[in-house]
C-alpha positions as a Markdown table, in Angstrom:
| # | Residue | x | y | z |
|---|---|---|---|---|
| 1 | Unk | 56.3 | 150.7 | 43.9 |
| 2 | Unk | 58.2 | 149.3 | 40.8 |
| 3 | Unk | 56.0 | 150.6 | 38.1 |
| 4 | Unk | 57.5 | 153.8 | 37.3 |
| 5 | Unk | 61.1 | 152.2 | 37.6 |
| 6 | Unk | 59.8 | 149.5 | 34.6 |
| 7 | Unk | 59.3 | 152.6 | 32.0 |
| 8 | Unk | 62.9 | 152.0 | 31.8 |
| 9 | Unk | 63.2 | 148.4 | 30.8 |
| 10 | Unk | 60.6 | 145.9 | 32.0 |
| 11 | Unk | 57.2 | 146.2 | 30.8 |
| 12 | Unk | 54.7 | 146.8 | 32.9 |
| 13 | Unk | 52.6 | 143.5 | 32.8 |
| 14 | Unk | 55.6 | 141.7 | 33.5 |
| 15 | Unk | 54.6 | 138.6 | 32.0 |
| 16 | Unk | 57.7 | 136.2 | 32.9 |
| 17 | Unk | 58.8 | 135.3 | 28.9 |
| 18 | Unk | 62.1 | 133.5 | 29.6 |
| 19 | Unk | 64.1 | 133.8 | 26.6 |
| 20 | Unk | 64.9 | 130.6 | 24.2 |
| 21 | Unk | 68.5 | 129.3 | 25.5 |
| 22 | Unk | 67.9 | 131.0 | 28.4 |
| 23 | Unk | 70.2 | 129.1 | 30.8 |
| 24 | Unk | 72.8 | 128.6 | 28.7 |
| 25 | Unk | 72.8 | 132.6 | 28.4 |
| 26 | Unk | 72.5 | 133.1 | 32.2 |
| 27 | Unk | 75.3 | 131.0 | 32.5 |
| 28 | Unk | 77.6 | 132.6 | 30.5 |
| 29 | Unk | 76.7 | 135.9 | 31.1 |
| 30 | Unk | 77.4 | 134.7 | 35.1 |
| 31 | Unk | 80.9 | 133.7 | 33.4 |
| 32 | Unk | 81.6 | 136.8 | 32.0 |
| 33 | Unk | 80.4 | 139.3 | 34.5 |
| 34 | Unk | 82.9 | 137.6 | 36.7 |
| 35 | Unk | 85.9 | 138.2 | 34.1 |
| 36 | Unk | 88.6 | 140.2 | 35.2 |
| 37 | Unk | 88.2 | 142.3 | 31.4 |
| 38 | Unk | 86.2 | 145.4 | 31.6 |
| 39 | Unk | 84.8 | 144.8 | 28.1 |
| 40 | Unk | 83.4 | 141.4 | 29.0 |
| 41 | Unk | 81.7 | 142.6 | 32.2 |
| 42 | Unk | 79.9 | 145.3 | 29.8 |
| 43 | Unk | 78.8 | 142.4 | 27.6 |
| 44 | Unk | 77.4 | 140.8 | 30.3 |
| 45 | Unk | 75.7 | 143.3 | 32.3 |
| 46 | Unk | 73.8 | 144.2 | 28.4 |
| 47 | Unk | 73.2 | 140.5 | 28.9 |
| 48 | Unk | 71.6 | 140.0 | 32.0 |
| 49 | Unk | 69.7 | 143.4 | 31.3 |
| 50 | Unk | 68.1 | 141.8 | 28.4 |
| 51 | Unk | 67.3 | 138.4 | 30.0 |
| 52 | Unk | 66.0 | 140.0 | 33.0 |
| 53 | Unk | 63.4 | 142.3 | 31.4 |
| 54 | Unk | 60.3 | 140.4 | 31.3 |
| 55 | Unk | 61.7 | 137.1 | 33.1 |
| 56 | Unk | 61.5 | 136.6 | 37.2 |
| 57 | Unk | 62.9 | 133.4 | 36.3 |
| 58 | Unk | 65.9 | 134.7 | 35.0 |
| 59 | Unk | 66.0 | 137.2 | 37.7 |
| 60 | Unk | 66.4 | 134.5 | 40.6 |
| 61 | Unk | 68.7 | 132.5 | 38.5 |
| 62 | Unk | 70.9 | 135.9 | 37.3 |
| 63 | Unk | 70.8 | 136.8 | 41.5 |
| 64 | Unk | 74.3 | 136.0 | 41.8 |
| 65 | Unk | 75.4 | 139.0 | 39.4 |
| 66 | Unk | 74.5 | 141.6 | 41.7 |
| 67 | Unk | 78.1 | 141.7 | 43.7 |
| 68 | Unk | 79.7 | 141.6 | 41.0 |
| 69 | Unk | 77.5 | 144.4 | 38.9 |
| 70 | Unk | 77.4 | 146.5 | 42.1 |
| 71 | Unk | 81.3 | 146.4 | 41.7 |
| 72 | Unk | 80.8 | 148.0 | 38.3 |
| 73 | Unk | 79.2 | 150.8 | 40.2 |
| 74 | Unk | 81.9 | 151.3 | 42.6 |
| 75 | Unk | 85.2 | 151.2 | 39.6 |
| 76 | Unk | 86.3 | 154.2 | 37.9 |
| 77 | Unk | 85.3 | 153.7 | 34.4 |
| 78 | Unk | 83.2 | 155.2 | 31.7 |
| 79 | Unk | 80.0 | 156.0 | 32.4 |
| 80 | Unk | 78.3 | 153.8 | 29.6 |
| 81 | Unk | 79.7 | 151.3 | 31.9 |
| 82 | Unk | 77.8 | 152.4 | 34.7 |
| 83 | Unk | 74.9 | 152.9 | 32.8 |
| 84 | Unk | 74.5 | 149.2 | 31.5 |
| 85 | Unk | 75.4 | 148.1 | 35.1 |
| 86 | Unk | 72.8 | 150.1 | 37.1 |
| 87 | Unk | 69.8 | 149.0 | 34.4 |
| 88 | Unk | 71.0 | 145.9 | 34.7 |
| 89 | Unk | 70.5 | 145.7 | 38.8 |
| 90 | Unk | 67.2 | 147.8 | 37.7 |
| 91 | Unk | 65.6 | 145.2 | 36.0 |
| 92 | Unk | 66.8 | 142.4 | 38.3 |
| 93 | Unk | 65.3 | 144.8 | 41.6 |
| 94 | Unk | 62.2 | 144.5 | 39.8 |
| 95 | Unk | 59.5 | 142.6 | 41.8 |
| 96 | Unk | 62.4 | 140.5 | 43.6 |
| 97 | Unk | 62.4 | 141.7 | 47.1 |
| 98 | Unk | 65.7 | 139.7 | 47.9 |
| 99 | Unk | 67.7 | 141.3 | 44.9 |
| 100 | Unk | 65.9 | 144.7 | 45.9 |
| 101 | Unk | 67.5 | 144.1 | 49.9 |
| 102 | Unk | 71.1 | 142.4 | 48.3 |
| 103 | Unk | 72.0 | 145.5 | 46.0 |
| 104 | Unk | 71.5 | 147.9 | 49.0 |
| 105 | Unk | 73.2 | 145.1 | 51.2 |
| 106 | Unk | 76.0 | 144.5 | 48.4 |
| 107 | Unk | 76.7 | 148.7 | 48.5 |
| 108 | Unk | 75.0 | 150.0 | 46.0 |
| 109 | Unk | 73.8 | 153.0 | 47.4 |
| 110 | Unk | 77.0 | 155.0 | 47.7 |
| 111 | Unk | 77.4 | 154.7 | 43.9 |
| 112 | Unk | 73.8 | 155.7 | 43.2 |
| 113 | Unk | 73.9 | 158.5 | 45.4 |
| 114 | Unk | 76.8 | 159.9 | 43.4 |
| 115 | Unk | 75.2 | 159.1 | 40.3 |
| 116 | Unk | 72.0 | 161.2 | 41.3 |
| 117 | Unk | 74.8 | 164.4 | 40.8 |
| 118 | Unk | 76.0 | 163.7 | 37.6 |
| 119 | Unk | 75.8 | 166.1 | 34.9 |
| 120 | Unk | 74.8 | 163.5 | 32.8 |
| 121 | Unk | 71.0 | 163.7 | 32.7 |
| 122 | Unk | 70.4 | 159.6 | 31.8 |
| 123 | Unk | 72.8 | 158.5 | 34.6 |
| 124 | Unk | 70.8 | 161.1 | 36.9 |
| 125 | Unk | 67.7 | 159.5 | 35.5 |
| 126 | Unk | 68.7 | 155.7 | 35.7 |
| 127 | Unk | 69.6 | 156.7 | 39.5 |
| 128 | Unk | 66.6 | 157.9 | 40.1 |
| 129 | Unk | 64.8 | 155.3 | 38.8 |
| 130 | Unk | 66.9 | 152.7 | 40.9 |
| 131 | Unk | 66.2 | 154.1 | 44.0 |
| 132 | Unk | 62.6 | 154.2 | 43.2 |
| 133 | Unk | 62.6 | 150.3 | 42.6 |
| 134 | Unk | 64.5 | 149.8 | 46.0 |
| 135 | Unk | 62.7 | 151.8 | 47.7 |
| 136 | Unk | 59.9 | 149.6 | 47.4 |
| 137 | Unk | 61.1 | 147.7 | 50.0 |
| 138 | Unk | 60.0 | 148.0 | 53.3 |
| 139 | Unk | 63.8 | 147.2 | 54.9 |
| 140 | Unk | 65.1 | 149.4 | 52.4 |
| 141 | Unk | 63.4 | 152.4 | 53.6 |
| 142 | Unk | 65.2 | 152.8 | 56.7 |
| 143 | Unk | 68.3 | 152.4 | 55.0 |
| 144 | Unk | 68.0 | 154.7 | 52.1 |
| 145 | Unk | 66.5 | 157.4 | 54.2 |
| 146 | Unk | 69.9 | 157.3 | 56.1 |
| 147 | Unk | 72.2 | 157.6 | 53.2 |
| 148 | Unk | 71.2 | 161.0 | 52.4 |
| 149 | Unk | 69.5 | 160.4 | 49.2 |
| 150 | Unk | 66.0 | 162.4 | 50.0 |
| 151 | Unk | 68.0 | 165.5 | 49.7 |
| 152 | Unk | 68.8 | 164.7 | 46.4 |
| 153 | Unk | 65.5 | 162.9 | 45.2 |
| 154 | Unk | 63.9 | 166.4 | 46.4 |
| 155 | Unk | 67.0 | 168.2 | 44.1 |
| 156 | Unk | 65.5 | 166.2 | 41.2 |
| 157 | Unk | 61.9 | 167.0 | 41.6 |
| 158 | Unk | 63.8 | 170.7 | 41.0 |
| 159 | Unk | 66.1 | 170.3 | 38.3 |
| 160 | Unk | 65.6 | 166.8 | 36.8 |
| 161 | Unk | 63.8 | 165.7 | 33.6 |
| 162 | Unk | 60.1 | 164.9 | 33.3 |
| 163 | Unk | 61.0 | 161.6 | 33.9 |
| 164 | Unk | 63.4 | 161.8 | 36.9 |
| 165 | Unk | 60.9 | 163.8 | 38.5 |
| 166 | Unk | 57.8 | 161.7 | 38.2 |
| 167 | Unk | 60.4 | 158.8 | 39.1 |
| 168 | Unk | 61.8 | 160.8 | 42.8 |
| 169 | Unk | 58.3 | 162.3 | 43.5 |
| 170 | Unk | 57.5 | 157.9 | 43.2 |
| 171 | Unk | 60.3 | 157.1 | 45.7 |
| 172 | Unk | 59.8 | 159.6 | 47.8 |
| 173 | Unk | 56.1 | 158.5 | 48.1 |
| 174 | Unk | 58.0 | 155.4 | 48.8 |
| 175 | Unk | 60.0 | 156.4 | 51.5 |
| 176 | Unk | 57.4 | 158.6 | 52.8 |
| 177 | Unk | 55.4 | 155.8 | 54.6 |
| 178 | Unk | 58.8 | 155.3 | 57.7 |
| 179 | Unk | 58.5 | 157.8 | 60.3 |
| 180 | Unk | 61.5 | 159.4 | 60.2 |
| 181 | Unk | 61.9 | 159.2 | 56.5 |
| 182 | Unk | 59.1 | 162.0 | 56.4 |
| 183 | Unk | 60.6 | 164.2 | 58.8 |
| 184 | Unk | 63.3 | 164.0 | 56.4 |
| 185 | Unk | 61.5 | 165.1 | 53.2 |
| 186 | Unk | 59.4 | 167.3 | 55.2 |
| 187 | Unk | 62.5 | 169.5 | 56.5 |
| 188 | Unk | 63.7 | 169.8 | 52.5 |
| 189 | Unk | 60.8 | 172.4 | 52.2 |
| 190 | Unk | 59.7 | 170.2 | 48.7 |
| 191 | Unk | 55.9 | 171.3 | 48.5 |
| 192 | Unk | 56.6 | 173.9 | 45.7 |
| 193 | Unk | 58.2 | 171.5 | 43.5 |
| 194 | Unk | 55.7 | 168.7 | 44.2 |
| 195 | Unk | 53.1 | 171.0 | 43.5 |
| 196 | Unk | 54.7 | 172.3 | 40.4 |
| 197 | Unk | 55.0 | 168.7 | 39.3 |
| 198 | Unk | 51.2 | 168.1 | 40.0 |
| 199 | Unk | 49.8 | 170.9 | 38.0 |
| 200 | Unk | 51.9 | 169.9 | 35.6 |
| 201 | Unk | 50.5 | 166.5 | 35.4 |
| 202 | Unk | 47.6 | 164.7 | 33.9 |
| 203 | Unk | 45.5 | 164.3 | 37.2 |
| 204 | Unk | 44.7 | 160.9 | 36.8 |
| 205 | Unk | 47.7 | 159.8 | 35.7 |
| 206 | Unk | 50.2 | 158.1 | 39.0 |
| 207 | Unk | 52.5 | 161.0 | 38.7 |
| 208 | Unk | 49.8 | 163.0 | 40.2 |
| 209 | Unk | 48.6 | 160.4 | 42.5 |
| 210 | Unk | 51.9 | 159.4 | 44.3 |
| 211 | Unk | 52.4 | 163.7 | 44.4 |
| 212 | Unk | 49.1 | 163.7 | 46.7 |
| 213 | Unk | 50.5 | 161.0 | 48.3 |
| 214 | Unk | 53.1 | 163.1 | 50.0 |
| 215 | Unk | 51.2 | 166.4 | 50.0 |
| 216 | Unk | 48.6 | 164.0 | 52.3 |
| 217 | Unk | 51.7 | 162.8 | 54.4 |
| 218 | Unk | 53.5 | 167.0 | 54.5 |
| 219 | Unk | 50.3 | 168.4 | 55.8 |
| 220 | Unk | 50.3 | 166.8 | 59.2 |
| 221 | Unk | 52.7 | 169.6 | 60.0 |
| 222 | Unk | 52.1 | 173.0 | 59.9 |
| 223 | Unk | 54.8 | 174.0 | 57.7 |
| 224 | Unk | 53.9 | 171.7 | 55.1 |
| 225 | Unk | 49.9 | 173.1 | 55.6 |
| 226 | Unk | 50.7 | 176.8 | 55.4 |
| 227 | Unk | 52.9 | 176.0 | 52.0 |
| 228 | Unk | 50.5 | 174.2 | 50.1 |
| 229 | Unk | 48.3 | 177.2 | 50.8 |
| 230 | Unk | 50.8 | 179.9 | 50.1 |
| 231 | Unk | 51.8 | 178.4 | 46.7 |
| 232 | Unk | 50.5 | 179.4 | 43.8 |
| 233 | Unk | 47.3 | 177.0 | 42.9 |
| 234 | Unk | 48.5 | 174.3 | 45.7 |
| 235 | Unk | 44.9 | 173.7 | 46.6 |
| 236 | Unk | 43.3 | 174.1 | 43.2 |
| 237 | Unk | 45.7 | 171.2 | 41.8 |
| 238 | Unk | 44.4 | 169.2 | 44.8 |
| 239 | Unk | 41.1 | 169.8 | 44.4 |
| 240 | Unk | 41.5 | 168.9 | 40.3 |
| 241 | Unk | 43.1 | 165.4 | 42.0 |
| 242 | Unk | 40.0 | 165.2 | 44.2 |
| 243 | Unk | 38.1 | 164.9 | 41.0 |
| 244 | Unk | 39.8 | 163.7 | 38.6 |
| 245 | Unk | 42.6 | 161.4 | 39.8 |
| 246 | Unk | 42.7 | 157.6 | 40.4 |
| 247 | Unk | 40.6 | 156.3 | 43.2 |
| 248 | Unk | 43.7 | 156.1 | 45.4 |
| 249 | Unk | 45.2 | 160.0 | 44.4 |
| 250 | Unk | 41.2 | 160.5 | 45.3 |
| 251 | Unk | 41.3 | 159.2 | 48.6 |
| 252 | Unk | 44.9 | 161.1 | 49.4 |
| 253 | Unk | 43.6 | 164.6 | 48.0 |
| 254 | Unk | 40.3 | 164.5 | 50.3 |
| 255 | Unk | 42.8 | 162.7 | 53.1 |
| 256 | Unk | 45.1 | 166.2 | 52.4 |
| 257 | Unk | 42.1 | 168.5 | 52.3 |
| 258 | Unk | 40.4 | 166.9 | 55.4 |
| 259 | Unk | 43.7 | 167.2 | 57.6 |
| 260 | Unk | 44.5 | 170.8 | 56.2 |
| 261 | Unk | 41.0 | 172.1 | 57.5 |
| 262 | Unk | 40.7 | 170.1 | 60.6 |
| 263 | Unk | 44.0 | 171.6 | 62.0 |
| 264 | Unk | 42.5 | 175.1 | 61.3 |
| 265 | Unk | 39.0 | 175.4 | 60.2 |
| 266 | Unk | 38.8 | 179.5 | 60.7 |
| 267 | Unk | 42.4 | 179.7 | 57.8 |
| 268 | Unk | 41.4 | 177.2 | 55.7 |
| 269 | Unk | 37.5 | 177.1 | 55.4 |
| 270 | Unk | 37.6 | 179.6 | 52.8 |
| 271 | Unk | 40.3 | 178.9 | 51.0 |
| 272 | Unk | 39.3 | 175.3 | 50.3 |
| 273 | Unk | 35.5 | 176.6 | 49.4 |
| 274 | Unk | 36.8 | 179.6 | 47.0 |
| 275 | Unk | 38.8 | 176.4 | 45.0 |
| 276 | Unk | 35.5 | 175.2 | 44.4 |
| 277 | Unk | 35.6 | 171.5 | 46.2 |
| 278 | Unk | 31.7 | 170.9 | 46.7 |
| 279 | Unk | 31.1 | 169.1 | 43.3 |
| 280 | Unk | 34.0 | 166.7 | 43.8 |
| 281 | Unk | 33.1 | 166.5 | 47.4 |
| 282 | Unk | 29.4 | 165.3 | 46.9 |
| 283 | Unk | 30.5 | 162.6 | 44.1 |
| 284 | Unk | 33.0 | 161.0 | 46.4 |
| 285 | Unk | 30.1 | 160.9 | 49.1 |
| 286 | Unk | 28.5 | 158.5 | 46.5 |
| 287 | Unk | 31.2 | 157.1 | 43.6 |
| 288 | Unk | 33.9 | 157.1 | 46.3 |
| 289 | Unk | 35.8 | 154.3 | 48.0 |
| 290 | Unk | 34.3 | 153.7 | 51.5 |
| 291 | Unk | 37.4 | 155.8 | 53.0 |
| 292 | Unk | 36.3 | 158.4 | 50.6 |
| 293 | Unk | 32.8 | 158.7 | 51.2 |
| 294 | Unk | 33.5 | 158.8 | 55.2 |
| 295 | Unk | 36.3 | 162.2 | 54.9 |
| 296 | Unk | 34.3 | 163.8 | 52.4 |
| 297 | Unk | 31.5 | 163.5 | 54.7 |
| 298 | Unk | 34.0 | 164.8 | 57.7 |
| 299 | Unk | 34.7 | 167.4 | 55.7 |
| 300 | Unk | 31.5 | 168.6 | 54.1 |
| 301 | Unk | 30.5 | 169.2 | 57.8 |
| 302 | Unk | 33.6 | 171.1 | 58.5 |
| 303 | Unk | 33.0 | 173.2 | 55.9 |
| 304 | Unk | 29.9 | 174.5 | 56.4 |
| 305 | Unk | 29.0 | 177.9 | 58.4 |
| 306 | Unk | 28.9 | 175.4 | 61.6 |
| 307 | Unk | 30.5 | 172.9 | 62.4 |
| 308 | Unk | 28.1 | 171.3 | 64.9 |
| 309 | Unk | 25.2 | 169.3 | 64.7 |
| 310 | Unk | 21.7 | 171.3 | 64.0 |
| 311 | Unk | 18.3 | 171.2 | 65.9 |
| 312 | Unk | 16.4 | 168.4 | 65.5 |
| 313 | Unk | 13.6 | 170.6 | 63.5 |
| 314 | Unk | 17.1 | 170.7 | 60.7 |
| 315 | Unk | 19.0 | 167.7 | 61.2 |
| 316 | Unk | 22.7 | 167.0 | 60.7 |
| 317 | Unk | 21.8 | 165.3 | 57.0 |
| 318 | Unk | 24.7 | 165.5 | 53.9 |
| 319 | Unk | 22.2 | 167.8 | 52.4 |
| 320 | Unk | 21.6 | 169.9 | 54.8 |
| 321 | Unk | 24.9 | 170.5 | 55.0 |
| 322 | Unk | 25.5 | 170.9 | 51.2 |
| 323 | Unk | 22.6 | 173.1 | 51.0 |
| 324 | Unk | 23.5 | 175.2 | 53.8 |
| 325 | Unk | 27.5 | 175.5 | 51.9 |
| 326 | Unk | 26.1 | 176.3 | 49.0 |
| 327 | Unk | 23.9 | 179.7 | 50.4 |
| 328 | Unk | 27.2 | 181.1 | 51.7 |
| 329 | Unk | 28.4 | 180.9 | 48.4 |
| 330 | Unk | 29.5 | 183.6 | 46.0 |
| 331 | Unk | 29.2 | 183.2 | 42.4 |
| 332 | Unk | 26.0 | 181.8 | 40.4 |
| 333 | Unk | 28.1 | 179.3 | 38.3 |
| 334 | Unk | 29.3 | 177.5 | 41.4 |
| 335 | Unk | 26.5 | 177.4 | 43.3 |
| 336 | Unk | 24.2 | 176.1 | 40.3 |
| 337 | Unk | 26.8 | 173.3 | 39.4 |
| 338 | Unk | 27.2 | 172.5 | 43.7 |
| 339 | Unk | 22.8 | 172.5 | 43.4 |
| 340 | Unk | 22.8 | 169.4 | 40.1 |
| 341 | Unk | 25.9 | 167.8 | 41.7 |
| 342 | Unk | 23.9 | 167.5 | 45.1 |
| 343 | Unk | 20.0 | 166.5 | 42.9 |
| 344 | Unk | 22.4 | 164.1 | 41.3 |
| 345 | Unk | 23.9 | 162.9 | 44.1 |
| 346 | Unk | 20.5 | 162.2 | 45.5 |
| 347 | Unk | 19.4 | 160.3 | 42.9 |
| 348 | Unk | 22.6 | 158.3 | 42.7 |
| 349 | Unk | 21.9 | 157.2 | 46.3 |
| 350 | Unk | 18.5 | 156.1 | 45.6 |
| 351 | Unk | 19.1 | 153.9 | 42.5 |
| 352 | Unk | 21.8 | 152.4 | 44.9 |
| 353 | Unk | 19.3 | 152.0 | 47.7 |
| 354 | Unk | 16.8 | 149.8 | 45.0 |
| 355 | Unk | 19.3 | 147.9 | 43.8 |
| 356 | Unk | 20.5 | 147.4 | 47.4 |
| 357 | Unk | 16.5 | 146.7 | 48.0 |
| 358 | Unk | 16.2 | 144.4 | 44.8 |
| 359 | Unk | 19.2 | 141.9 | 46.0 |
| 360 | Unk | 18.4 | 141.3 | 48.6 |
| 361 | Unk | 14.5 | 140.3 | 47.6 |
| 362 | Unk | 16.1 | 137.6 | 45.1 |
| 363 | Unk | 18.0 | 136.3 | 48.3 |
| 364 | Unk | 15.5 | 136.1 | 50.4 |
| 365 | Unk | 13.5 | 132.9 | 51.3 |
| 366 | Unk | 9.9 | 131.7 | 52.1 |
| 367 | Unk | 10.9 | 131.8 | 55.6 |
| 368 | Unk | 12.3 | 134.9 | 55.5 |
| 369 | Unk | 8.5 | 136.6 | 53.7 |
């Protein structure tokens, strides 16, 4: 996604404002980036920056800069050079899938990659926030993954600013959707720095949703499983996601829980109960996005003291279920809040049952009475 990347330049609407004298500015700023003097390339690649903010106009006609900015990368020169070079191709990788595939094509990567080791924190961060623009691509996955940058994204998520980390924990979300991508990230042990990051975070905010994200992805293995349990609050911040976070970060913290207790239901039962997950659990089973309601349901039944269907005298219903969760547990706090969550829950699911009821009687017709 590009959205984190545009906190550094474009906004965030992206509403395509093409500056006045806009072409004669593209042209001379595809003049000057061009020039042979070091001091002109930096006044163009300010330029093109500027004109390429909020303007996909100006980034197709500015596409012919990138070789040439991408060779301000690769020079030995001061880093303020670099700097306005790499926001430049920042902003013009901005919802432009062919700049995002000719920067990587035209060798940007190497430079970057170095970048993401500088001392100096704004390179680090512009770097960061590059590859999370390019790694929007779907045929710059592959090729990013290759380079050797997750390492380095993961060394961020570490050491880097608030910024750089919400911006690597983004492309490595990113990068985490190509197979071997996540065995990459996966073998760079980064589950106690993403979940460091996501207690950190506001829990609806898409720092924390693109951190569950790859938590959802890490726990298909079993290292990534038994270190989300081991750390510190790992589960708790999940479960805060689960009820809390964006629909999506929603969806991936269930999606996480789900996979975490279906692998092992006897090790992580308890662990995922004593974090308190039944009131977010029994509002997604309602308020949740169809993919939502169906794990929370999964795991509702995993959780309880059996996993298998009941007699038919007490059938397998959500509140059964709930109600049978809710004896085996300890505290009087949680189980009164689990008890209005579920009455709510019911009643919830019978206002959506009339209106379902009350549509379709202003629908039907005389031939359907």
């Amino acid at each position: 996604m590009d959205s984190a990347a545009e906190n550094h330049s474009p906004s965030s609407s992206d509403v395509d404002v093409t500056p006045r004298g806009a072409t004669s500015s593209v042209l001379r700023s595809l003049l000057l980036i061009q020039s042979h003097d070091s001091d002109y390339k930096l006044q163009a690649a300010k330029e093109i920056r500027r004109l390429t903010k909020t303007s996909q106009r100006c980034r197709r006609l500015l596409s012919d800069a990138v070789i040439p900015l991408v060779s301000m990368l690769r020079v030995d020169s001061p880093e303020s050079h670099h700097e306005s070079a790499l926001l430049a191709l920042l902003n013009l990788a901005v919802k432009d899938e062919k700049n995002k595939m000719s920067i990587v094509e035209a060798g940007a990567l190497e430079p970057v990659i170095r970048f993401l080791q500088s001392d100096n924190l704004t390179l680090q961060g512009s770097a960061t926030a590059a590859l999370l623009t390019l790694s929007a691509s779907v045929n710059n996955k592959p090729i990013i993954g290759a380079s050797g940058a997750i390492p380095l994204l993961v060394d961020i998520l570490r050491h880097g600013t608030t910024q750089a980390k919400g911006d690597a924990v983004m492309a490595l979300s990113n990068l985490s959707t190509h197979t071997d991508n996540l065995t990459v990230i996966h073998e760079t042990c980064p589950i106690p720095s993403i979940v460091s990051l996501l207690k950190a975070s506001k829990k609806s905010s898409k720092t924390a949703e693109k951190c569950c994200s790859v938590i959802e992805s890490l726990v298909g293995f079993d290292e990534g499983r038994a270190a989300l349990a081991a750390e510190d609050g790992g589960i708790l911040a999940v479960v805060e996601v689960l009820e809390n976070g964006t629909p999506q970060a929603r969806e991936h913290a269930v999606g996480a829980l789900l996979t975490i207790c279906e692998s092992d239901r006897c090790k992580y039962r308890e662990p995922i109960l004593r974090e308190g997950v039944i009131p977010g659990l029994l509002e997604l089973t309602v308020q949740g996005t169809p993919k939502c309601q169906t794990k929370a349901k999964t795991l509702l039944r995993l959780l309880r003291e059996s996993p298998y269907p009941r007699s038919e005298l007490q059938p397998d219903t959500l509140e059964n279920i709930v109600c049978n969760i809710i004896s085996q547990m300890d505290g009087e706090d949680q189980s009164s809040k689990a008890k209005k969550m579920l009455a709510e829950m019911v009643q919830v699911s019978m206002e959506q049952s009339l209106r379902h009821l009350q549509q379709r009687a202003l629908v039907c017709t005389p031939t359907d009475l």
